[in-house]
PDB file of N, CA, C and O in Angstrom:
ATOM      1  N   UNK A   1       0.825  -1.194   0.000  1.00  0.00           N
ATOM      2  CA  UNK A   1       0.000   0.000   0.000  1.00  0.00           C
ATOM      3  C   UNK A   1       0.870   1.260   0.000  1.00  0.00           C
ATOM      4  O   UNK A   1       0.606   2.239  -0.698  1.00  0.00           O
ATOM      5  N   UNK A   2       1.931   1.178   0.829  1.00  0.00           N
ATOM      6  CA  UNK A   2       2.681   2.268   0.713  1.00  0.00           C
ATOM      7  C   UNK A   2       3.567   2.721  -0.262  1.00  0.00           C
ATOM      8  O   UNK A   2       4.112   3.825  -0.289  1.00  0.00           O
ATOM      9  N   UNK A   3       3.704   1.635  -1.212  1.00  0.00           N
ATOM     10  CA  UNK A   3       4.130   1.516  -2.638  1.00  0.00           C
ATOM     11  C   UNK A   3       2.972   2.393  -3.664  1.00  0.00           C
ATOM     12  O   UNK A   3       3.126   3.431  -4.307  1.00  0.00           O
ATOM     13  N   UNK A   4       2.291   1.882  -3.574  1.00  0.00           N
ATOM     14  CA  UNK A   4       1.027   2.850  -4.492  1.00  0.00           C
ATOM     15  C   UNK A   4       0.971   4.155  -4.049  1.00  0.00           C
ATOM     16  O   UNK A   4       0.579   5.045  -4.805  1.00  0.00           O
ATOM     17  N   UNK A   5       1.400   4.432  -2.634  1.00  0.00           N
ATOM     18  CA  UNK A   5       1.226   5.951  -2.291  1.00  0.00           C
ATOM     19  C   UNK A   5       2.431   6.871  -2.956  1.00  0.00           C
ATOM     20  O   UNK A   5       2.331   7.977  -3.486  1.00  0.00           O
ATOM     21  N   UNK A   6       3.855   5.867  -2.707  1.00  0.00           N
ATOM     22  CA  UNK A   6       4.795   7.121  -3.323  1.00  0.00           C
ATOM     23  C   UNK A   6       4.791   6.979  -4.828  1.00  0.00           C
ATOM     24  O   UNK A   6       5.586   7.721  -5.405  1.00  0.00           O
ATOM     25  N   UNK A   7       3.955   6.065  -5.690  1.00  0.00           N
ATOM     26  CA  UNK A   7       4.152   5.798  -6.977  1.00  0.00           C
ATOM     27  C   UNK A   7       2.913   7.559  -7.370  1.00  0.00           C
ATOM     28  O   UNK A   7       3.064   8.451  -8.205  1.00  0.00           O
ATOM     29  N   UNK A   8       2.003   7.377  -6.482  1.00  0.00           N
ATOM     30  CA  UNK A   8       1.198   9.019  -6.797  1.00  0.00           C
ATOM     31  C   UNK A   8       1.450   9.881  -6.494  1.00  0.00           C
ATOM     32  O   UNK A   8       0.987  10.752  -7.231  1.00  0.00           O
ATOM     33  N   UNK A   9       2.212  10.376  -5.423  1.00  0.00           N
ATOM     34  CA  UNK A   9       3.213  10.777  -4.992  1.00  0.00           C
ATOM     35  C   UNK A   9       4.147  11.537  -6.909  1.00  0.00           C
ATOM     36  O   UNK A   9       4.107  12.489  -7.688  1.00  0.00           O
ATOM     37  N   UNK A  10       4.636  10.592  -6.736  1.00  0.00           N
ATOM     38  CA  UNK A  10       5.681  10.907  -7.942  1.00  0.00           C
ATOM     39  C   UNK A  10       4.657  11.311  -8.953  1.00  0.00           C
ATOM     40  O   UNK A  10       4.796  12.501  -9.236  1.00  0.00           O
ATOM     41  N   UNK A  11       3.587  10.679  -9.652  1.00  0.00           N
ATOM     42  CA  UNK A  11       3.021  11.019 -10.430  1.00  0.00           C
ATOM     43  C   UNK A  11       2.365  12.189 -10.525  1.00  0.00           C
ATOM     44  O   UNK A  11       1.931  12.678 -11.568  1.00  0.00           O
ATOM     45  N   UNK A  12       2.268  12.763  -9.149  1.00  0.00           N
ATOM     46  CA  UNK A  12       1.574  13.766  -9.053  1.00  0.00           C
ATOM     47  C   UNK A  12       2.975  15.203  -9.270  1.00  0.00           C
ATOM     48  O   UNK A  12       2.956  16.118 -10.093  1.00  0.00           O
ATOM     49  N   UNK A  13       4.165  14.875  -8.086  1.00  0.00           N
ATOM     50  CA  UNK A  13       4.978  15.842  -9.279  1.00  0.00           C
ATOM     51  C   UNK A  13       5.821  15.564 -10.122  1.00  0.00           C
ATOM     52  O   UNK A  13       6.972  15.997 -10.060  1.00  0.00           O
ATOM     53  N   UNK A  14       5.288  14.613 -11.271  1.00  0.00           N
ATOM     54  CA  UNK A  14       5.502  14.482 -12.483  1.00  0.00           C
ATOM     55  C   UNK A  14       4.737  15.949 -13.052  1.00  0.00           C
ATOM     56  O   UNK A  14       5.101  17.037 -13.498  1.00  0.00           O
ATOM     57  N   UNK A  15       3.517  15.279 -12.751  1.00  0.00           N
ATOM     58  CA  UNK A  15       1.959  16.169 -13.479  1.00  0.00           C
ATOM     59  C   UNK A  15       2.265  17.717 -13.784  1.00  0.00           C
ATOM     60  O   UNK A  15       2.074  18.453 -14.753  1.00  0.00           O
ATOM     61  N   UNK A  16       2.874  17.881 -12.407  1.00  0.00           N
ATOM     62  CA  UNK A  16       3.052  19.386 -11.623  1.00  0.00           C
ATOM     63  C   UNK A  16       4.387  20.421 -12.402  1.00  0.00           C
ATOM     64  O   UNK A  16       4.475  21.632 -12.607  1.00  0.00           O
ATOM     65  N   UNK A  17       5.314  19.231 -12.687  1.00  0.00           N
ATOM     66  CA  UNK A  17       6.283  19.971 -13.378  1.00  0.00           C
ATOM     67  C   UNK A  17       6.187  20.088 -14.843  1.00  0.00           C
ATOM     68  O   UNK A  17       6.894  20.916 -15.416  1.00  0.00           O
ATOM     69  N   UNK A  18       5.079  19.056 -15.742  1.00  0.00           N
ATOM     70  CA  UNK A  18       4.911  18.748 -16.444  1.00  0.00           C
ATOM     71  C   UNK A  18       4.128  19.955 -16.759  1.00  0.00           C
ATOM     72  O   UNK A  18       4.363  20.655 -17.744  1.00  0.00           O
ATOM     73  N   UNK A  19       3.305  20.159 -16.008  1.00  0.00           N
ATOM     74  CA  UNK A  19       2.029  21.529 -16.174  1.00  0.00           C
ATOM     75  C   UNK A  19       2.463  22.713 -16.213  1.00  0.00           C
ATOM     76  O   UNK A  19       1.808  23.586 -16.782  1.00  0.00           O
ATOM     77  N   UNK A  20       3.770  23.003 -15.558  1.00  0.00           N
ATOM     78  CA  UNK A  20       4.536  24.575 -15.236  1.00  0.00           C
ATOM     79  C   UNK A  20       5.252  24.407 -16.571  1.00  0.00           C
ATOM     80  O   UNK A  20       5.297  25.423 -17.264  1.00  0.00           O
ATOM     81  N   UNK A  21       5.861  23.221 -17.089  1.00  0.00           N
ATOM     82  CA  UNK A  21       6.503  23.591 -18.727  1.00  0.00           C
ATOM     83  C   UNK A  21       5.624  24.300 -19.344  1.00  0.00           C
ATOM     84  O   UNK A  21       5.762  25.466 -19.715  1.00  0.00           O
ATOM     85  N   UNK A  22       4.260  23.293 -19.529  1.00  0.00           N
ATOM     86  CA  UNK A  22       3.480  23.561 -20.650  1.00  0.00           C
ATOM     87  C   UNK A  22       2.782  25.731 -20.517  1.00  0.00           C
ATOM     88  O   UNK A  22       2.519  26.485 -21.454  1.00  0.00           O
ATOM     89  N   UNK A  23       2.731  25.973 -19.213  1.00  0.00           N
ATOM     90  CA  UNK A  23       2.389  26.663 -19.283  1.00  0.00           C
ATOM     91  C   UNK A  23       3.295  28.017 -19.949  1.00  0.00           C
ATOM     92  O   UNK A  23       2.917  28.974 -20.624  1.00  0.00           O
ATOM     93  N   UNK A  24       5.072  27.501 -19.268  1.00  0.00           N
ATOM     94  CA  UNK A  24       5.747  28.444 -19.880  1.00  0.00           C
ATOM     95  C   UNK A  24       5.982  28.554 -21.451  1.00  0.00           C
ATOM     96  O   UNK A  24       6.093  29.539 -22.181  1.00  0.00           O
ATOM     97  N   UNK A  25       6.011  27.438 -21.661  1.00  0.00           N
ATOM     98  CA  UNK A  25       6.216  27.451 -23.458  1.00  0.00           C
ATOM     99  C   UNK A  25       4.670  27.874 -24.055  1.00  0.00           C
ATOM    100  O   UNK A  25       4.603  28.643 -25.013  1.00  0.00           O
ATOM    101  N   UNK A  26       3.877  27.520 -23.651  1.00  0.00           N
ATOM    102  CA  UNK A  26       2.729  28.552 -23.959  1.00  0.00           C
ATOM    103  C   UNK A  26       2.818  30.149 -23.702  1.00  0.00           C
ATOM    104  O   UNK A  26       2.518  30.905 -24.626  1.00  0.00           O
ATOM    105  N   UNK A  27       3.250  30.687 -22.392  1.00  0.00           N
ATOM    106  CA  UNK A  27       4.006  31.937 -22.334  1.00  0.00           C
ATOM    107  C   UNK A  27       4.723  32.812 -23.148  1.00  0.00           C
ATOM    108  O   UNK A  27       4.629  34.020 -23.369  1.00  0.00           O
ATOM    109  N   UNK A  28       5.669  31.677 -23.657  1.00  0.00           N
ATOM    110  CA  UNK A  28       6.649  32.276 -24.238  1.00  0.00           C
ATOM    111  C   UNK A  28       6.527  32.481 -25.663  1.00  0.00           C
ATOM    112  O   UNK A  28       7.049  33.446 -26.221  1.00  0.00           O
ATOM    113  N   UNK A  29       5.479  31.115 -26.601  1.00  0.00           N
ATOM    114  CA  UNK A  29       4.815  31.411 -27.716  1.00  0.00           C
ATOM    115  C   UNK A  29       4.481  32.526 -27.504  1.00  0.00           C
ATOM    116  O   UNK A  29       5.251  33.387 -27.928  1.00  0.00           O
ATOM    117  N   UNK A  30       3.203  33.000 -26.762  1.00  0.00           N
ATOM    118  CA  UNK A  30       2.685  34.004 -26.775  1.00  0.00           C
ATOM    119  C   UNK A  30       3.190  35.282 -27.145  1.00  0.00           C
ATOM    120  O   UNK A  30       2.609  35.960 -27.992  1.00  0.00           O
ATOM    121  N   UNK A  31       4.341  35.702 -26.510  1.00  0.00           N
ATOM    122  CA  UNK A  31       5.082  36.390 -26.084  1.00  0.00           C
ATOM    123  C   UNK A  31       5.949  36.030 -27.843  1.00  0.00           C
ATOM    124  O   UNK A  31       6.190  37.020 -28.534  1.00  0.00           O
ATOM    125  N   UNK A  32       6.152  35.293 -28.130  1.00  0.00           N
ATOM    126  CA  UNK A  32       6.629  35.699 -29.707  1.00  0.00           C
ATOM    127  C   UNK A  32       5.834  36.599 -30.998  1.00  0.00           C
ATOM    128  O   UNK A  32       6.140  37.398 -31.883  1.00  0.00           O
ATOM    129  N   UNK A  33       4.576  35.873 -30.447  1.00  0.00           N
ATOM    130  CA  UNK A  33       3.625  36.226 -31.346  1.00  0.00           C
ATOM    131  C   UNK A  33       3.474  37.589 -31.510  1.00  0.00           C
ATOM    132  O   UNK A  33       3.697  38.260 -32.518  1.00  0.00           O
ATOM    133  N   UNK A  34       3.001  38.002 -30.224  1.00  0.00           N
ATOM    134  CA  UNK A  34       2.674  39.533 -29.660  1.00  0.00           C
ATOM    135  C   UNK A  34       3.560  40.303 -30.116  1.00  0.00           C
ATOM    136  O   UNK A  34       3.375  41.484 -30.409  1.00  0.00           O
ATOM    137  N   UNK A  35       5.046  39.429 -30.252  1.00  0.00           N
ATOM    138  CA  UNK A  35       6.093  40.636 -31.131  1.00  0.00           C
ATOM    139  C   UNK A  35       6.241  40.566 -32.105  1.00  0.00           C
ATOM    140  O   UNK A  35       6.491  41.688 -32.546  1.00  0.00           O
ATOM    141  N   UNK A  36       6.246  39.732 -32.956  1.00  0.00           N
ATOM    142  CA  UNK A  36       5.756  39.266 -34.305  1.00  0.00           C
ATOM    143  C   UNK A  36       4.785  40.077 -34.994  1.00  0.00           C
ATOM    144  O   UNK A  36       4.820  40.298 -36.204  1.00  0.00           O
ATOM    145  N   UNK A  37       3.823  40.561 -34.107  1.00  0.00           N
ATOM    146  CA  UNK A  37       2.440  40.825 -34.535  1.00  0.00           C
ATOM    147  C   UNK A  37       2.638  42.525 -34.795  1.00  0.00           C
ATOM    148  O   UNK A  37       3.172  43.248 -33.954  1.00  0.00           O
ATOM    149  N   UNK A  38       2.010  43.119 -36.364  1.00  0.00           N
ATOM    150  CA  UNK A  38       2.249  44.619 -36.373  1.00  0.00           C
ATOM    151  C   UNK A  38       1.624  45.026 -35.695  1.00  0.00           C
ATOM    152  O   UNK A  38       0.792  44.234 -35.253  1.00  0.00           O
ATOM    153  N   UNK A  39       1.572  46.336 -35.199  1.00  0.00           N
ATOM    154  CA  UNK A  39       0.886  46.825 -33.833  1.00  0.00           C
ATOM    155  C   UNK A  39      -0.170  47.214 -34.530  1.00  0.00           C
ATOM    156  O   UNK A  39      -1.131  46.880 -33.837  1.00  0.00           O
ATOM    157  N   UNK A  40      -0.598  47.776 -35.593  1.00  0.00           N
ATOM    158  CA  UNK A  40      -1.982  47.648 -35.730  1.00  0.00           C
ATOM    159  C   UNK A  40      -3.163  46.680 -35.770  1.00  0.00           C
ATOM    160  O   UNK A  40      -4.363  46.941 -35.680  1.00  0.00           O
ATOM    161  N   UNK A  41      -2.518  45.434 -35.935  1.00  0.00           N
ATOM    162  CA  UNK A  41      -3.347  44.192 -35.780  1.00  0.00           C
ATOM    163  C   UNK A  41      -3.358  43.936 -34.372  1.00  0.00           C
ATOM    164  O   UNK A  41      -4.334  43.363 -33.888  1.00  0.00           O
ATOM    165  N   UNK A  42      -2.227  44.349 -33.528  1.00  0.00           N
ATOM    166  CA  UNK A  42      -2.932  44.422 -32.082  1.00  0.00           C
ATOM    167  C   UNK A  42      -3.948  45.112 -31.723  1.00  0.00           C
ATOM    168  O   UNK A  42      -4.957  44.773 -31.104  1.00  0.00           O
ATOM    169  N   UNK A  43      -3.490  46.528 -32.326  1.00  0.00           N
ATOM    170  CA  UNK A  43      -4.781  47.742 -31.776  1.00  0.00           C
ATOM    171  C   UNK A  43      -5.957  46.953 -32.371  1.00  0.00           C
ATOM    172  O   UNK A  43      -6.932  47.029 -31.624  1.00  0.00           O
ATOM    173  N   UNK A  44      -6.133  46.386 -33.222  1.00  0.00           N
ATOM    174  CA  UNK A  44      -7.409  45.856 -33.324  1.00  0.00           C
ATOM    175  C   UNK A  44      -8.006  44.614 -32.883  1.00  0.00           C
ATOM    176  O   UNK A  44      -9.166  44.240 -33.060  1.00  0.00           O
ATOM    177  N   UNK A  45      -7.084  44.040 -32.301  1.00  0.00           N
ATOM    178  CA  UNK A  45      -7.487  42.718 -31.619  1.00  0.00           C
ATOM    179  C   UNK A  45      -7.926  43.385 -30.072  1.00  0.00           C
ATOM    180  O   UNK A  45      -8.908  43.100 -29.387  1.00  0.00           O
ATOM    181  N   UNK A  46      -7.128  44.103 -29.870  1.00  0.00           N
ATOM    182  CA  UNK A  46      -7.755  44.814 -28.173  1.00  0.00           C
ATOM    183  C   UNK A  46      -9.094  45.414 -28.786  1.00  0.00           C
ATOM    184  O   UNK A  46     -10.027  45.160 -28.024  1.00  0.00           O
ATOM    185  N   UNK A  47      -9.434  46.012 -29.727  1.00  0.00           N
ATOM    186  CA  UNK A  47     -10.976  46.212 -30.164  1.00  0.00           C
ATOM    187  C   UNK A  47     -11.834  45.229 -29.939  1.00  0.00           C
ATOM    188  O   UNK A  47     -12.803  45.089 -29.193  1.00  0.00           O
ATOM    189  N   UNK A  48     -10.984  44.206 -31.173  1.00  0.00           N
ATOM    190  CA  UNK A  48     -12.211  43.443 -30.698  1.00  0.00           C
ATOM    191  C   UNK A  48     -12.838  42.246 -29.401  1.00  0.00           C
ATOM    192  O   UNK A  48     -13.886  41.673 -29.105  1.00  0.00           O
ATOM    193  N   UNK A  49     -11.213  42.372 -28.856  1.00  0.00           N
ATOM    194  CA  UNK A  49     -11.430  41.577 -27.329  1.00  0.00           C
ATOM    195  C   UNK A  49     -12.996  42.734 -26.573  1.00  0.00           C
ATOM    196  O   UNK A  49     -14.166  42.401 -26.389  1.00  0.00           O
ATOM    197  N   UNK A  50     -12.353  43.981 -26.334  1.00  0.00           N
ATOM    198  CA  UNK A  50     -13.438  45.129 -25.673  1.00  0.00           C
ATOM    199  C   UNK A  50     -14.795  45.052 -26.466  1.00  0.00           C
ATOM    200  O   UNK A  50     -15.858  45.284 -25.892  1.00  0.00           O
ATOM    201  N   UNK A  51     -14.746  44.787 -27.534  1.00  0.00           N
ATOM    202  CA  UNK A  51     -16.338  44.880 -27.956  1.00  0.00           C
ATOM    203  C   UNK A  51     -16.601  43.536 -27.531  1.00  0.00           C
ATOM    204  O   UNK A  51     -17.644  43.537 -26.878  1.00  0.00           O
ATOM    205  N   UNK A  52     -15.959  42.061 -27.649  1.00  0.00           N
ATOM    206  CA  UNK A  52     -16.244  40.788 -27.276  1.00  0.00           C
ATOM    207  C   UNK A  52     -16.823  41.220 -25.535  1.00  0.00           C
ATOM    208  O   UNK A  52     -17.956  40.921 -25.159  1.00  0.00           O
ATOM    209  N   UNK A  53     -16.183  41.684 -24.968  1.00  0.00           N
ATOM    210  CA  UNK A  53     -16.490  42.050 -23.143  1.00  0.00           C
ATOM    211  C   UNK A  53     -17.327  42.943 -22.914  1.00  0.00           C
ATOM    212  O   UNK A  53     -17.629  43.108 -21.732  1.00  0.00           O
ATOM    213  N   UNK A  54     -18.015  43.862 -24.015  1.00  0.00           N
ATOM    214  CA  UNK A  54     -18.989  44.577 -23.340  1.00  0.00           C
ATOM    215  C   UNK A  54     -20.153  44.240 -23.876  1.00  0.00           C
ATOM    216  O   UNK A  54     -21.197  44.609 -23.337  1.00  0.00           O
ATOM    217  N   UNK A  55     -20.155  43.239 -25.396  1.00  0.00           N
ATOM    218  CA  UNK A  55     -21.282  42.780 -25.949  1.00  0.00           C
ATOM    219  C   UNK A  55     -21.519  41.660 -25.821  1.00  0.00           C
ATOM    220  O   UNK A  55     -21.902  41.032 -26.809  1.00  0.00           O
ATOM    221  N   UNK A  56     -21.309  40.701 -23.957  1.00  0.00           N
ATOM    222  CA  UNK A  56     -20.883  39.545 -24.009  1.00  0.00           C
ATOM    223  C   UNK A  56     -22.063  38.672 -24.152  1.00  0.00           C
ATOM    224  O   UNK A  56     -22.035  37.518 -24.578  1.00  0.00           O
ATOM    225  N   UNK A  57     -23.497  39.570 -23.608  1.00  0.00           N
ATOM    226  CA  UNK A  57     -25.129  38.256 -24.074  1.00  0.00           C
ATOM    227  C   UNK A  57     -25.187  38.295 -25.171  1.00  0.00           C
ATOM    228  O   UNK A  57     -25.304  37.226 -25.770  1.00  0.00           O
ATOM    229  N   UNK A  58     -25.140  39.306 -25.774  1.00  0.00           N
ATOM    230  CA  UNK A  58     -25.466  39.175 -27.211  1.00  0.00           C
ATOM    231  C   UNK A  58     -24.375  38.128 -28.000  1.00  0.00           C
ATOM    232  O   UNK A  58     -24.634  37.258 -28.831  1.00  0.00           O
ATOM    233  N   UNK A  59     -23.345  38.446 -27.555  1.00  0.00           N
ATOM    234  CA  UNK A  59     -22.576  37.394 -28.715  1.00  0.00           C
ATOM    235  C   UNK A  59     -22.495  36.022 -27.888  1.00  0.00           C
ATOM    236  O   UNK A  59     -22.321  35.124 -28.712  1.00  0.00           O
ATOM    237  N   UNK A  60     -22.550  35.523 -26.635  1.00  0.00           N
ATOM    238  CA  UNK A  60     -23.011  34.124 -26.178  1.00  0.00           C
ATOM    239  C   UNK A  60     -24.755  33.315 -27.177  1.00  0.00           C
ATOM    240  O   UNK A  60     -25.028  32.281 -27.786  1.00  0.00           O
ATOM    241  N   UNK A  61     -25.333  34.365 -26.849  1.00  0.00           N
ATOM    242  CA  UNK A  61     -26.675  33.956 -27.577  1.00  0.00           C
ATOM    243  C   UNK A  61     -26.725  33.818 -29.224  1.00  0.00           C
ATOM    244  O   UNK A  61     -27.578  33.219 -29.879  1.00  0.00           O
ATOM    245  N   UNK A  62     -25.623  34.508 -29.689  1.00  0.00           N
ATOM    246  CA  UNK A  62     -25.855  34.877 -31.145  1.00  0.00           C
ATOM    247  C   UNK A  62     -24.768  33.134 -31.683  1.00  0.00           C
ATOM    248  O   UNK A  62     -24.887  32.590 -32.781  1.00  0.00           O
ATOM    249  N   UNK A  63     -23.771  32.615 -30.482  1.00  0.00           N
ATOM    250  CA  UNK A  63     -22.992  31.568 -30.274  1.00  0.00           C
ATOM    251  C   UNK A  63     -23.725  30.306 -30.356  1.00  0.00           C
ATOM    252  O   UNK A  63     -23.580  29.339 -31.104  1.00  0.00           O
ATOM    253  N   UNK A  64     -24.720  30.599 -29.208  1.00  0.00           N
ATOM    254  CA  UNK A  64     -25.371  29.532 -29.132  1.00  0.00           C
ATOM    255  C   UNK A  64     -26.717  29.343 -30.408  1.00  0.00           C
ATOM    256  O   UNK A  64     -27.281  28.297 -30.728  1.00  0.00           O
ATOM    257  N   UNK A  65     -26.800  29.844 -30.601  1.00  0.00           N
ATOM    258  CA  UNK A  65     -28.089  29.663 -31.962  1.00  0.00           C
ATOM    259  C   UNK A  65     -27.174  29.315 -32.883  1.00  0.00           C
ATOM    260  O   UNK A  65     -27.457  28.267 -33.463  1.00  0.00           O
ATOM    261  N   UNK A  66     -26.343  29.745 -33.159  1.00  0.00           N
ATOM    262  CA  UNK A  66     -25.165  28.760 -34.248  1.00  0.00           C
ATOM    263  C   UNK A  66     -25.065  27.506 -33.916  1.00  0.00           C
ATOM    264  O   UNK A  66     -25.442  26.735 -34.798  1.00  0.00           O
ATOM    265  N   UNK A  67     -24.611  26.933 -32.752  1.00  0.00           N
ATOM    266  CA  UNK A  67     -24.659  25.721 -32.449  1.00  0.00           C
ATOM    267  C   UNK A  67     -25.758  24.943 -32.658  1.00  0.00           C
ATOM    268  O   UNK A  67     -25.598  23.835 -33.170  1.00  0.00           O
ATOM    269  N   UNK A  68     -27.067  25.402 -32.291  1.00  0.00           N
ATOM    270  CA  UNK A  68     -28.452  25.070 -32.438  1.00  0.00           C
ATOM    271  C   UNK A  68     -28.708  24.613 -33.885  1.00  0.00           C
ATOM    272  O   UNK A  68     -29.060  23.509 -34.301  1.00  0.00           O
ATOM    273  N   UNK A  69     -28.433  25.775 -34.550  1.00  0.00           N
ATOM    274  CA  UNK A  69     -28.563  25.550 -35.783  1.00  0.00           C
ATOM    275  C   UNK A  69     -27.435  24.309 -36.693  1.00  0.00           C
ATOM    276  O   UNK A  69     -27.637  23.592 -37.674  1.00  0.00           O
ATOM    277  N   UNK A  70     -26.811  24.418 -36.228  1.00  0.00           N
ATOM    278  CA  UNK A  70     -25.855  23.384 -36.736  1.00  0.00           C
ATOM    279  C   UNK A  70     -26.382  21.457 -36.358  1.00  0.00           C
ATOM    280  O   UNK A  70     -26.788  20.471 -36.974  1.00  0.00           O
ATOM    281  N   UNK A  71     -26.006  21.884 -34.908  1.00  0.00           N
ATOM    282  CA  UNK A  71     -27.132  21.060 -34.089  1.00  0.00           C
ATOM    283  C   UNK A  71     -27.990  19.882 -35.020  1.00  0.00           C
ATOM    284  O   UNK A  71     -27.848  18.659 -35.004  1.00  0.00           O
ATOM    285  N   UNK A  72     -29.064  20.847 -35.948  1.00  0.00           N
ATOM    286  CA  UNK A  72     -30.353  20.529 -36.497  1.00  0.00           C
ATOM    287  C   UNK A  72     -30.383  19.615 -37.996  1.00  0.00           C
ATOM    288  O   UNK A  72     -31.049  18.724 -38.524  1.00  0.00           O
ATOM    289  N   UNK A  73     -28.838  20.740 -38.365  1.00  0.00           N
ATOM    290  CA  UNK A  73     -28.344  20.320 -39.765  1.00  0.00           C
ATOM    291  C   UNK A  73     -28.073  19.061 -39.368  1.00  0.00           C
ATOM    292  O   UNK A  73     -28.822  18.159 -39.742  1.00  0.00           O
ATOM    293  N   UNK A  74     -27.236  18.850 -38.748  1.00  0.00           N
ATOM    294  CA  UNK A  74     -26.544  17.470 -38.959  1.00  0.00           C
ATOM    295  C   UNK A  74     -27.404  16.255 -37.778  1.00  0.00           C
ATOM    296  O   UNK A  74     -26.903  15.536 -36.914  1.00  0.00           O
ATOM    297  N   UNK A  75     -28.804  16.419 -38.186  1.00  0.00           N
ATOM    298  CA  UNK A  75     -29.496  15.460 -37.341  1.00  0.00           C
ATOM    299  C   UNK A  75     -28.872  15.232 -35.838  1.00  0.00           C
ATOM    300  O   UNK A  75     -28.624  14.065 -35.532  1.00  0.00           O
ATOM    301  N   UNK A  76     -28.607  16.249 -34.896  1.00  0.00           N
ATOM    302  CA  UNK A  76     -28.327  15.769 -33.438  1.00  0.00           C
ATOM    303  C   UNK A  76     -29.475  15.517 -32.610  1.00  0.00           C
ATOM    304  O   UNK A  76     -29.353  15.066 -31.471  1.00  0.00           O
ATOM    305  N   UNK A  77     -31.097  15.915 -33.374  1.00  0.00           N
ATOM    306  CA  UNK A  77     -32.124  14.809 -32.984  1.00  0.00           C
ATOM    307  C   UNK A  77     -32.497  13.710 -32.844  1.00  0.00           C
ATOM    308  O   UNK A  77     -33.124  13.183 -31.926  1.00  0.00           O
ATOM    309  N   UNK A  78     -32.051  13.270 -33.920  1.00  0.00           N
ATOM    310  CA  UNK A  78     -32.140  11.849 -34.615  1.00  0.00           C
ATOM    311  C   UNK A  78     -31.842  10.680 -33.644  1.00  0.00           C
ATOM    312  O   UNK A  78     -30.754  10.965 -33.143  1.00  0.00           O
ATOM    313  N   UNK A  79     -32.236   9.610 -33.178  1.00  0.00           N
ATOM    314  CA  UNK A  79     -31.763   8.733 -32.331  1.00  0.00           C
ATOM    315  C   UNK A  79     -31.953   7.524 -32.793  1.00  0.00           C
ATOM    316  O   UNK A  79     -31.578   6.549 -32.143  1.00  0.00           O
TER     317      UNK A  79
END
């Protein structure tokens, strides 16, 4: 029994160090991109993040009726 404990044990900071990579190399992509990126295609991505955050029912609802509709197309009634 105490064998199975340090085997999760380990697995768990396996998981843990495994999760802090992924997050930094996701970081650090990021962080290429963003410089990569001409600054006017930023100024407009912060647009449209701020219109995404202040028009957030409308575009959840306008989200979900797409799905609905898709939904219908491809028989997700059907059983």
């Amino acid at each position: 029994m105490e064998k199975a404990a340090q085997v999760k044990d380990q697995a768990a900071e396996k998981a843990a160090l495994v999760s802090e990579q992924i997050r930094e190399k996701a970081g650090d992509a990021a962080q290429l991109v963003k410089d990569r990126t001409p600054e006017p295609v930023l100024e407009k991505a912060d647009q449209a993040a701020a219109a995404a955050r202040t028009n957030r029912t409308p575009l959840l609802l306008a989200a979900a009726a797409v799905a609905v509709i898709l939904m219908v197309r491809r028989g997700w009634g059907r059983g």
